[in-house]
ZADO-655489 format. One line per 8 residues: number of its first residue (from 0); their letters; for each residue x, y, z of N, C-alpha, C. Coordinates in nm, 4 decimals. Example, Ala and Ser with C-alpha at 12.3 -4.5 7.8 and 13.67 -1.06 7.14 Angstrom:
# ZADO-655489
0) AS) 1.3190:-0.5690:0.7800:1.2300:-0.4500:0.7800:1.3200:-0.3300:0.7800  1.2850:-0.2250:0.7080:1.3670:-0.1060:0.7140:1.2900:0.0030:0.7870;
***
This chain:
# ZADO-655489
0) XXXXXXXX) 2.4907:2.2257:6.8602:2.4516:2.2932:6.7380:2.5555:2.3965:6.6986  2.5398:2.3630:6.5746:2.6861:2.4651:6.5693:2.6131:2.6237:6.4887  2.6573:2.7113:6.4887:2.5946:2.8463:6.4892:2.5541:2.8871:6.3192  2.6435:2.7550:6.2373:2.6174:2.8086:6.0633:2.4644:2.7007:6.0170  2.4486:2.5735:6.1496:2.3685:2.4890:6.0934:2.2793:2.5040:6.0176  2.1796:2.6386:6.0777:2.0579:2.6530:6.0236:2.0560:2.6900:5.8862  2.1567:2.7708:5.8534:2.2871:2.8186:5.7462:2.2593:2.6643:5.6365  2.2933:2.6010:5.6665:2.3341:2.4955:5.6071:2.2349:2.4163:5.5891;
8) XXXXXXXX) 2.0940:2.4371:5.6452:1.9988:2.3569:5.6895:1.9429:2.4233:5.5315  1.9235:2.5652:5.5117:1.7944:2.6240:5.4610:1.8868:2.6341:5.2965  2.0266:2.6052:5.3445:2.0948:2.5912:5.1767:2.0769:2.4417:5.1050  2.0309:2.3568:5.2162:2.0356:2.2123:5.1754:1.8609:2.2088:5.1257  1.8234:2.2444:5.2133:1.6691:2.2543:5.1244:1.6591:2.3239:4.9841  1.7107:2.4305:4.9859:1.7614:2.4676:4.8737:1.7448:2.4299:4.7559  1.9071:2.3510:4.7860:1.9121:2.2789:4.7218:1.8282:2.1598:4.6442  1.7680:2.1254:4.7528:1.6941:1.9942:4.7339:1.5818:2.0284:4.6500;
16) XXXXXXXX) 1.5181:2.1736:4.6443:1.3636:2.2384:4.5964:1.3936:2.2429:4.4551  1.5620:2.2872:4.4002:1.6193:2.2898:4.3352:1.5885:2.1852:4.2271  1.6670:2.0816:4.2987:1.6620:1.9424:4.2789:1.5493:1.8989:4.2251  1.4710:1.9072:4.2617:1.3199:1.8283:4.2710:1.2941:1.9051:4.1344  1.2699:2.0378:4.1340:1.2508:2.1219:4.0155:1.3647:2.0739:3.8484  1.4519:2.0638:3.8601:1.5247:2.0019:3.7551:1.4881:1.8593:3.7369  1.5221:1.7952:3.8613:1.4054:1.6434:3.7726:1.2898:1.6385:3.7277  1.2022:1.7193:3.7517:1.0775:1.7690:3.6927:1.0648:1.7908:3.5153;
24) XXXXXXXX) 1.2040:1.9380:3.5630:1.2181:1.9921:3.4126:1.2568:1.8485:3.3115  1.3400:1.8177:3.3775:1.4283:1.6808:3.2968:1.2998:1.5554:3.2393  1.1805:1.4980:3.3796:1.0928:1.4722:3.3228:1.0045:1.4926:3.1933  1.0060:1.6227:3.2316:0.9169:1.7286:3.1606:0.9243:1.6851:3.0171  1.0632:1.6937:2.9614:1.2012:1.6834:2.8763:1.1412:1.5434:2.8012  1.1925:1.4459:2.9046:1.1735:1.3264:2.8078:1.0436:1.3007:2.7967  0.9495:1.3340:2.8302:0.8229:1.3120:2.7808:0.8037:1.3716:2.6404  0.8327:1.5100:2.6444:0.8112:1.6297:2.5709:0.9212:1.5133:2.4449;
32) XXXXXXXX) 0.9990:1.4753:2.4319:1.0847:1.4616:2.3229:1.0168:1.2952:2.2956  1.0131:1.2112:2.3910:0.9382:1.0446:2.3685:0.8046:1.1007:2.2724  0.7170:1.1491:2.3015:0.5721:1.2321:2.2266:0.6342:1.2398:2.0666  0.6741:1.3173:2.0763:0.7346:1.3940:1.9056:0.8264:1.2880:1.8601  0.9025:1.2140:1.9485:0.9166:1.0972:1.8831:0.8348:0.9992:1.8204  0.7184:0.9651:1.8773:0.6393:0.8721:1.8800:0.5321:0.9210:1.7171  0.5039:1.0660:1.7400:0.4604:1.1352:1.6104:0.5547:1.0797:1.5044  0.6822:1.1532:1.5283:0.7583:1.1134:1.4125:0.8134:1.0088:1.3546;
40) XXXXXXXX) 0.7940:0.9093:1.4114:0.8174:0.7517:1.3725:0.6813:0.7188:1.2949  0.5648:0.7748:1.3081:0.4484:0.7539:1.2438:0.4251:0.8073:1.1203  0.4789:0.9562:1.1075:0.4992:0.9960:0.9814:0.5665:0.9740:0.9064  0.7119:0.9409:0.9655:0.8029:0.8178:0.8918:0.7330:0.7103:0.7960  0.7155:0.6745:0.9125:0.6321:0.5362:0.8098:0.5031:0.5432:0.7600  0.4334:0.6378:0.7663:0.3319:0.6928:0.6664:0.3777:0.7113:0.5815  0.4704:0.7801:0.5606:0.5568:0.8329:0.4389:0.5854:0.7591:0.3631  0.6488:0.6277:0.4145:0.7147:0.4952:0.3250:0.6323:0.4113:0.2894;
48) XXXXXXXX) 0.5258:0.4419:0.3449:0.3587:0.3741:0.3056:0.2855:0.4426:0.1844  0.3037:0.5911:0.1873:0.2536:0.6383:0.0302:0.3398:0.6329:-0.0642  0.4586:0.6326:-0.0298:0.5829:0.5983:-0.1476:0.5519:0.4815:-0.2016  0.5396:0.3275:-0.1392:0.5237:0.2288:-0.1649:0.3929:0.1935:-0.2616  0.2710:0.2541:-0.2205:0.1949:0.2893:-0.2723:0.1914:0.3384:-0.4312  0.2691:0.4365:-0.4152:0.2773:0.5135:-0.5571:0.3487:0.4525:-0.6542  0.4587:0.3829:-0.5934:0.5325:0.2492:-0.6838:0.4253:0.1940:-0.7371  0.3750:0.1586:-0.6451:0.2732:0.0147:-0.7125:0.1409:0.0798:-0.8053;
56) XXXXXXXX) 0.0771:0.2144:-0.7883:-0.0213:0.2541:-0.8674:0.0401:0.3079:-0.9973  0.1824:0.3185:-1.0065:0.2083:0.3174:-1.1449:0.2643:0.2299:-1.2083  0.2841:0.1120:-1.1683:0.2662:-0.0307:-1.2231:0.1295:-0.0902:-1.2322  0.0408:-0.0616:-1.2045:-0.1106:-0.0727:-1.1897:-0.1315:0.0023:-1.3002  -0.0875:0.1274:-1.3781:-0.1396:0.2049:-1.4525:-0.0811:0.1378:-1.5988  0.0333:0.0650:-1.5869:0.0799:0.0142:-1.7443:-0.0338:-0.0788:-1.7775  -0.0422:-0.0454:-1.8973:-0.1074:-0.1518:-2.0125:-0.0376:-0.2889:-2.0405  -0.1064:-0.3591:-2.0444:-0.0544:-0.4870:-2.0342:-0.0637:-0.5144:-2.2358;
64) XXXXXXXX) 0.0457:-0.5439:-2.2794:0.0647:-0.5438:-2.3930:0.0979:-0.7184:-2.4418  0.0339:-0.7775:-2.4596:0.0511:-0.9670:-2.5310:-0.0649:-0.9595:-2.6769  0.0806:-1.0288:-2.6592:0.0418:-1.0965:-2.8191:-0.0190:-1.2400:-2.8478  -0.0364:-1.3110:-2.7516:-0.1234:-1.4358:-2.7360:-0.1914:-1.4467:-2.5591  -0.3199:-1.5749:-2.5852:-0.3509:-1.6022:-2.4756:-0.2402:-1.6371:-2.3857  -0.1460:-1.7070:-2.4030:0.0020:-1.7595:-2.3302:0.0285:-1.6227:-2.2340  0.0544:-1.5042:-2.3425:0.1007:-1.4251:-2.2625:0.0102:-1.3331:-2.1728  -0.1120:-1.2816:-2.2386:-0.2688:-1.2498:-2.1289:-0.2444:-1.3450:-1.9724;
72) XXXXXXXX) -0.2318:-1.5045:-2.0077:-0.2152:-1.5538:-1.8649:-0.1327:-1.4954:-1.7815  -0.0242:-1.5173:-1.8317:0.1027:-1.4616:-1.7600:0.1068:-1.3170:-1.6908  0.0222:-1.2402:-1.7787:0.0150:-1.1157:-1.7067:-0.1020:-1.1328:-1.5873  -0.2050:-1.2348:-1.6048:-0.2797:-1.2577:-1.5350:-0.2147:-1.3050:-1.3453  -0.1205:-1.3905:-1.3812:-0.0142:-1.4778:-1.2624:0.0564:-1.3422:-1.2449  0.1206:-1.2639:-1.2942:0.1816:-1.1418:-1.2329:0.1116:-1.0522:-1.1955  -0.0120:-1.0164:-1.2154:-0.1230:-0.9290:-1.1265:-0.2065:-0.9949:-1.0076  -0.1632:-1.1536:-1.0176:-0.2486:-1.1852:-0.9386:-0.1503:-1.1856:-0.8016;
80) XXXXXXXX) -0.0072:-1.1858:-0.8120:0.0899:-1.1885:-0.7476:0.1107:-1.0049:-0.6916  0.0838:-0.9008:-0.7755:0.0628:-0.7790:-0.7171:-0.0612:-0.8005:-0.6333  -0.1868:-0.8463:-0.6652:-0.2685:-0.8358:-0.5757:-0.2890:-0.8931:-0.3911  -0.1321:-0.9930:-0.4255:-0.1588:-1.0816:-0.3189:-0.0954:-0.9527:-0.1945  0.0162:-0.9045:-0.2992:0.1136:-0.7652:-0.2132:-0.0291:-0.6505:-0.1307  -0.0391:-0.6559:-0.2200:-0.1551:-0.5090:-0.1865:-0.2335:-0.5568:-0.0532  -0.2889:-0.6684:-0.0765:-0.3976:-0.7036:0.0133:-0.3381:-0.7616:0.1471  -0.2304:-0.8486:0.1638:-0.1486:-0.8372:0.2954:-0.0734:-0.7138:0.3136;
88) XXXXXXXX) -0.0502:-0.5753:0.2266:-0.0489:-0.4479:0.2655:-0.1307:-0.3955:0.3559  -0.2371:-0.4282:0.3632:-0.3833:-0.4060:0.4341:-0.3243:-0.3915:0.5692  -0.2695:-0.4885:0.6588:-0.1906:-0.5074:0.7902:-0.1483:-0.3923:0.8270  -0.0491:-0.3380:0.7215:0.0561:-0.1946:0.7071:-0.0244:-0.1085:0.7737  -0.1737:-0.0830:0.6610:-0.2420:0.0748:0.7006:-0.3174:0.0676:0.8254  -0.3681:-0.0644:0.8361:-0.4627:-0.1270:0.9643:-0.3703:-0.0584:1.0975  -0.2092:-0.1441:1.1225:-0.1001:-0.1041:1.2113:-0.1136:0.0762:1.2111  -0.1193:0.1715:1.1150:-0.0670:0.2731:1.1132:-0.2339:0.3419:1.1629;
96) XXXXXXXX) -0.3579:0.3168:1.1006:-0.4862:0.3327:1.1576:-0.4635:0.3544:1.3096  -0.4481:0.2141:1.3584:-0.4664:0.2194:1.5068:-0.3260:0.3103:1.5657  -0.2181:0.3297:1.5239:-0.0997:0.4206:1.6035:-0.1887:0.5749:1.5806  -0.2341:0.5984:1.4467:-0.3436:0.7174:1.4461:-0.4101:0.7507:1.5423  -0.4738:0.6488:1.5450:-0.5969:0.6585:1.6850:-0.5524:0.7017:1.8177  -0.4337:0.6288:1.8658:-0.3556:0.6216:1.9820:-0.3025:0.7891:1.9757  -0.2280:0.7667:1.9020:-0.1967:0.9370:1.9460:-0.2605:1.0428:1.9312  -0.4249:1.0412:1.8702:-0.5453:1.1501:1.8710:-0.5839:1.1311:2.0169;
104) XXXXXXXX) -0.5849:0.9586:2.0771:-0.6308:0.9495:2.1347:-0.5862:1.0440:2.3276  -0.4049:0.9803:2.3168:-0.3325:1.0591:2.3453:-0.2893:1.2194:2.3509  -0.3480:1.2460:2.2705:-0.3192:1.4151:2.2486:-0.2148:1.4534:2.2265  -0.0970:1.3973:2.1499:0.0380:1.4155:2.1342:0.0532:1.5204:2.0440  0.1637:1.6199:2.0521:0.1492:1.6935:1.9942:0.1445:1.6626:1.8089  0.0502:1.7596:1.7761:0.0764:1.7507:1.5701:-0.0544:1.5824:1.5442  -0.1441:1.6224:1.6475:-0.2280:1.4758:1.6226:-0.3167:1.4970:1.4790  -0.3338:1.6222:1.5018:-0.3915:1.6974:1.3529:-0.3577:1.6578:1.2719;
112) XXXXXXXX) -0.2330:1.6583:1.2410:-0.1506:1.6468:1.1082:-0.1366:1.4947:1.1009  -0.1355:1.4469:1.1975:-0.1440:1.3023:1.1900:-0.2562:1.1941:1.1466  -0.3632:1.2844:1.1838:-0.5291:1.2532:1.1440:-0.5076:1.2436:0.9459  -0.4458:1.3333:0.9407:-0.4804:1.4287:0.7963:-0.4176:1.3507:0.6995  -0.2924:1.2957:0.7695:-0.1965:1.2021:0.7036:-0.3115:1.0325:0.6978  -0.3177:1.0378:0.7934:-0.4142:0.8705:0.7692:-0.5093:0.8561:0.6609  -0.5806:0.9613:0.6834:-0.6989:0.9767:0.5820:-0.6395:1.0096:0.4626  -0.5200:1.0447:0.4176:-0.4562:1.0440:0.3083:-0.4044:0.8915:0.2947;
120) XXXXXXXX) -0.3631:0.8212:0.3849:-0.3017:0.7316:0.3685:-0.4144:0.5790:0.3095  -0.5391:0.6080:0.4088:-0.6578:0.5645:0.3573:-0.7075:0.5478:0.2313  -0.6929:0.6622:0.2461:-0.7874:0.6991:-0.0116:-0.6914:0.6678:-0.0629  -0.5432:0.6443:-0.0441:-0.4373:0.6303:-0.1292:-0.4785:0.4881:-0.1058  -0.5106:0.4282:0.0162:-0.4502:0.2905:0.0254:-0.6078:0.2083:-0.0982  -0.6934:0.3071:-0.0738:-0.8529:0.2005:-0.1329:-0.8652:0.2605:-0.2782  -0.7433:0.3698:-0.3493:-0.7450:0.3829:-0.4442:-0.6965:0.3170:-0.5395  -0.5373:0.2438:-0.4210:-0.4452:0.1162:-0.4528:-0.5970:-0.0198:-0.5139;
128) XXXXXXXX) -0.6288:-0.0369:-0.4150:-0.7336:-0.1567:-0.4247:-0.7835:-0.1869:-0.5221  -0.8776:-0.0250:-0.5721:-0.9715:-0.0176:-0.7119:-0.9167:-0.0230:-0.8163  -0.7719:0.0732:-0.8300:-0.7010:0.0319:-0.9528:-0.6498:-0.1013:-0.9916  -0.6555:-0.1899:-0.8861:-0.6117:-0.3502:-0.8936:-0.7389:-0.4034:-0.9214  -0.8159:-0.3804:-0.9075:-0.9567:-0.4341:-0.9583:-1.0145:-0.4465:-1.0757  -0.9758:-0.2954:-1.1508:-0.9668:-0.2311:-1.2897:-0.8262:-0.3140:-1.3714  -0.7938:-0.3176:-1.3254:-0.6524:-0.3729:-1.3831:-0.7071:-0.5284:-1.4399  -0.6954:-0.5822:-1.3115:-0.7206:-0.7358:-1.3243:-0.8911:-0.7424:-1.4631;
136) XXXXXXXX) -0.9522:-0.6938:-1.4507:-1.0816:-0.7240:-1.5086:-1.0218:-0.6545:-1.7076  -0.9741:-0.5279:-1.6812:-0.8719:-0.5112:-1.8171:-0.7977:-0.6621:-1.8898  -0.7419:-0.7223:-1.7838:-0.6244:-0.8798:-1.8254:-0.7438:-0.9844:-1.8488  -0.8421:-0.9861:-1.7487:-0.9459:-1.0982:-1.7947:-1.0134:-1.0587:-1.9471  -1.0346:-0.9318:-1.9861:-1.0923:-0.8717:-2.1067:-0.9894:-0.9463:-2.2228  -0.8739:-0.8856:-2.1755:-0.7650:-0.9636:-2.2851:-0.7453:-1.0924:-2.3030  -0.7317:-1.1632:-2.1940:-0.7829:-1.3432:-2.1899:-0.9367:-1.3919:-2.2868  -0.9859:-1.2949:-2.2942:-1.1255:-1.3359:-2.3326:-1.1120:-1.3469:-2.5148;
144) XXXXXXXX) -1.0524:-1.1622:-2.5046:-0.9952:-1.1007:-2.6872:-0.9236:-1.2122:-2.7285  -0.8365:-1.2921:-2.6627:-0.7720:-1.3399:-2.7170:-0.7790:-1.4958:-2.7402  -0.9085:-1.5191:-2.6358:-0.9817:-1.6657:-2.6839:-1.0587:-1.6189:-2.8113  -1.1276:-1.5392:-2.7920:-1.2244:-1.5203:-2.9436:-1.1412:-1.5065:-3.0553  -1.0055:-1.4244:-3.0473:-0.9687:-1.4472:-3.1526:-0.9138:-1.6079:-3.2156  -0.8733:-1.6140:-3.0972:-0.8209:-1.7866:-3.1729:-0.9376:-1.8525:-3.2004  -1.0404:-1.8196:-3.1223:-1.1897:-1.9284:-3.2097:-1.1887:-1.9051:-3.3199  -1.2017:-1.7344:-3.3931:-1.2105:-1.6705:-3.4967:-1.0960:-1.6892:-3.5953;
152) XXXXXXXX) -0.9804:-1.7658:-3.5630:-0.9207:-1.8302:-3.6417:-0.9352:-1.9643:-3.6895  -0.9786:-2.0337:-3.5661:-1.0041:-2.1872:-3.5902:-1.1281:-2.1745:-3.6982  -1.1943:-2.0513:-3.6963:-1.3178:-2.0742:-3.7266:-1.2632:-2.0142:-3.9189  -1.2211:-1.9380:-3.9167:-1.1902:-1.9446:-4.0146:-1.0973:-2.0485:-4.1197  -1.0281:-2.1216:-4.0983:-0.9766:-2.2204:-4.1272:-1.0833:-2.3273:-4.1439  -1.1582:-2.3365:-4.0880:-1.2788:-2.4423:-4.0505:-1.3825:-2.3514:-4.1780  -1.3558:-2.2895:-4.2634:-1.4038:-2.1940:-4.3664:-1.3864:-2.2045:-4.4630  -1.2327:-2.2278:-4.4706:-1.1460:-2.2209:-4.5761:-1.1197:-2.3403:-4.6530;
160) XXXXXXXX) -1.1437:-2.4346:-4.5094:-1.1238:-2.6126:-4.5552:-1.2723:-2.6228:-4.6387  -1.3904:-2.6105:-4.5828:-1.5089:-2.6362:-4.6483:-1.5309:-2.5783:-4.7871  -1.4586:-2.4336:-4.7969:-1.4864:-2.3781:-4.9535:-1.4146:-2.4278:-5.0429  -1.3360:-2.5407:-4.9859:-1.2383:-2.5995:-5.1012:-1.2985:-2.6918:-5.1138  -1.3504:-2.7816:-5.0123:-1.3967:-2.8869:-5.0536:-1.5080:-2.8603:-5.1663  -1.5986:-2.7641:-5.1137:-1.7229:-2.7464:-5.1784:-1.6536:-2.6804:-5.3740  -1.5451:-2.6173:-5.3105:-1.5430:-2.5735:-5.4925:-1.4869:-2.6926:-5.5919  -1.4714:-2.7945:-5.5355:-1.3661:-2.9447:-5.6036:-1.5196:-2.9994:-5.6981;
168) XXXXXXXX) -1.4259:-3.0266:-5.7950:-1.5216:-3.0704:-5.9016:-1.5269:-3.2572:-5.8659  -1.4333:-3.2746:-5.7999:-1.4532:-3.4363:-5.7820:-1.5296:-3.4051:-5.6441  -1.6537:-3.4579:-5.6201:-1.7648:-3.4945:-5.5191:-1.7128:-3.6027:-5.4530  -1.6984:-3.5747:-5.3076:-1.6576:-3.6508:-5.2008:-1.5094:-3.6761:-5.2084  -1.4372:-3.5838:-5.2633:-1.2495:-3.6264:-5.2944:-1.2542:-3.5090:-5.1824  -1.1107:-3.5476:-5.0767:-1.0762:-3.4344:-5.0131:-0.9094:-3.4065:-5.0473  -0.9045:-3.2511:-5.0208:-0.7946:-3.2315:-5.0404:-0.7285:-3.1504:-4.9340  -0.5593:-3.1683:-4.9162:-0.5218:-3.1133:-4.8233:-0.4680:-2.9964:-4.8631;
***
C-alpha cells in the first residue's frame, strides 16, 4: 500500500459522486428540454391548424355570385370539394386532441396553455364545419332561385306565345 492510496481512493470517489451528479444534472437536462420540446411542436402545429382554418373561414364567408344555374352548380362542385378538405381535416384536430391529452396527461410543463389552445382549436375547428353548412345550403338556395327563375321564364314565354295566338283574328292560324 502505498501511503497517498487512501489519498487517491477518497479523490476517486470523489470524483465518481461527482460524476454520478452531472449525469443526473445532464439527465435532468434532456428531459427538461425533450418536455418543452414536445409542448412546442404542439403549439406549432396548433398554430398552423388555426391559420389554415382562418384561410378557409374566409373563403367560406364570400358570396357566391352566378349568373345562371350552370354557374350555382359549379359553385356547388367547388364547395363540395372545400367540404371534402374540412372534413378529412377532422384527422388534423382529432391527432392534435389526443397529443393534448397526452401532455395534460403527462404533466409537461405549459399543459394549461395547451388545454386552452385545443379548446380554441376545437370551436375554431366546429365553427369551420357550421359555416360550411351555411354556405352549402346558401348555393342550394341559389340552385333553386335559379331553377324558378328559368321556369318563370319558360313560363312566361309559354304566355306570350298564347296571347298571340289568342289576339289573331284568324282562329286556329299559328304564328311564329
Amino acid at each position: 500500500d502505498h501511503p497517498s492510496s487512501e489519498k487517491f481512493e477518497v479523490g476517486i470517489q470523489e470524483i465518481d459522486e461527482l460524476w454520478s451528479e452531472l449525469l443526473g444534472s445532464l439527465h435532468q437536462s434532456q428531459n427538461f428540454f425533450e418536455d418543452h420540446g414536445i409542448v412546442q411542436e404542439y403549439l406549432v402545429d396548433a398554430g398552423e391548424s388555426e391559420s389554415w382554418m382562418s384561410e378557409l373561414g374566409f373563403d367560406l364567408l364570400k358570396d357566391e355570385k352566378t349568373k345562371d344555374e350552370g354557374g350555382a352548380m359549379n359553385a356547388m362542385r367547388r364547395h363540395e370539394a372545400l367540404t371534402v378538405s374540412i372534413h378529412d381535416y377532422a384527422t388534423v384536430i382529432c391527432e392534435l386532441g389526443d397529443r393534448s391529452k397526452q401532455i395534460t396527461a403527462d404533466q409537461l410543463p405549459g399543459f394549461n396553455a395547451v388545454n386552452q389552445r385545443q379548446e380554441r382549436v376545437d370551436k375554431m375547428y366546429a365553427g369551420l364545419v357550421d359555416m360550411c353548412l351555411d354556405r352549402r345550403m346558401k348555393i342550394e338556395d341559389l340552385i333553386k332561385l335559379h331553377h324558378l327563375l328559368r321556369s318563370i321564364e319558360y313560363l312566361e314565354e309559354w304566355i306570350a306565345d298564347r296571347t298571340v295566338v289568342a289576339c289573331s283574328h284568324e282562329v286556329g292560324s299559328e304564328f311564329d
